[in-house]
Structures are given as structure tokens and as C-alpha cells.
C-alpha positions, 0 to 999 in steps of 0.5 A, a space after each residue: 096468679 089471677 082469681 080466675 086461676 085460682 077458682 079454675 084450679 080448684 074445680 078440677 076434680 078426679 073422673 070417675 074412670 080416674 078413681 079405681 086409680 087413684 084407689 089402687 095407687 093410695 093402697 099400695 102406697 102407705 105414705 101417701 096423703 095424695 095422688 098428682 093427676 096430669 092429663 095429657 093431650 093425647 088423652 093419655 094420664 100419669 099418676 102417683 102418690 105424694 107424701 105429706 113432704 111433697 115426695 112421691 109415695 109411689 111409682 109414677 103409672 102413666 095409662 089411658 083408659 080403655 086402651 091396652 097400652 099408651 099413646 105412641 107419642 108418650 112411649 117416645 116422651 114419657 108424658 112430655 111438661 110440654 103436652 100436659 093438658 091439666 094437672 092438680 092433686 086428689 087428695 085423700 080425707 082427711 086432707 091436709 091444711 090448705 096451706 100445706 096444700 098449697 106448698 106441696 102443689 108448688 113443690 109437686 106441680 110448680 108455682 103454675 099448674 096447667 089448666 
């Protein structure tokens, strides 16, 4: 992974539109240190919960925001790996070591994150 990788990786942060989410998921899921966010192309998101194992904590919840429902394209794919746009992990406070940061990332997202 180059440095350039590395740097834009770690500027990825949840939107505020994002947060009530990500709040919600963490409050129904007692075992979670973590919420995995992946963008998808079509602007449509998917969430959930990790654990401090790297195993989901919750149900994935795939929405987009401002609509009453998904996109027609993730109602046949599920989110397709193909169209992710951006994936990292928010992390609850206070967030684990850098280290384990890092393996679950690995576990969750693979060893290359899209960004």
C-alpha cells in the first residue's frame, strides 16, 4: 500500500447525514466497537456493526439518504464489491489500538480498501 493510500484512507470520515446511522446501528448493537460504511456509486450506503473480533455486531442496513427506498440497481445486486465507491470503519470512542484497527480492517474490508 503506497503512503498516498495510507493518508487518503484515514481521511475518510463519517457525513453528517451519515451519523444518526451509524448512532442508531451502535445503539441496537451492544457488542460493537465500530460501524463498516461502504459508498456505493449510485449513492446508496450500506452499514453495520463490528465487533472487537472483526464479526458483524448487527444486521447489514443498506439505505440512501433522502429517498423512501434504494436504488433499482442494489435491489437486484445487494450492493454489489463491484460498485463500492468508499469503505472504511467510524469507530466508536474510545477506539481500539491502531493495531487492531488495523487487523479488523483487514478481516472486515480486505487488505485493499476502496477509496
Amino acid at each position: 500500500m503506497t503512503r498516498k493510500h495510507k493518508d487518503s484512507r484515514k481521511k475518510l470520515r463519517a457525513e453528517k447525514r451519515e451519523q444518526a446511522m451509524i448512532e442508531g446501528i451502535l445503539e441496537g448493537s451492544p457488542d460493537g466497537i465500530g460501524v463498516v460504511v461502504i459508498r456505493l456509486e449510485c449513492g446508496c450506503r450500506k452499514m453495520a456493526a463490528v465487533s472487537k473480533s472483526g464479526d458483524p455486531a448487527s444486521k447489514v442496513i443498506i439505505y440512501r439518504d433522502n429517498a423512501e427506498s434504494i436504488c433499482d440497481k442494489c435491489k437486484e445486486d445487494d450492493g454489489a464489491y463491484m460498485r463500492v465507491r468508499e469503505s472504511f470503519i467510524h469507530w466508536t470512542e474510545p477506539a481500539p489500538s491502531e493495531e487492531q484497527q488495523r487487523e479488523i480492517s483487514i478481516k472486515v474490508l480486505g487488505s485493499y480498501s476502496v477509496n
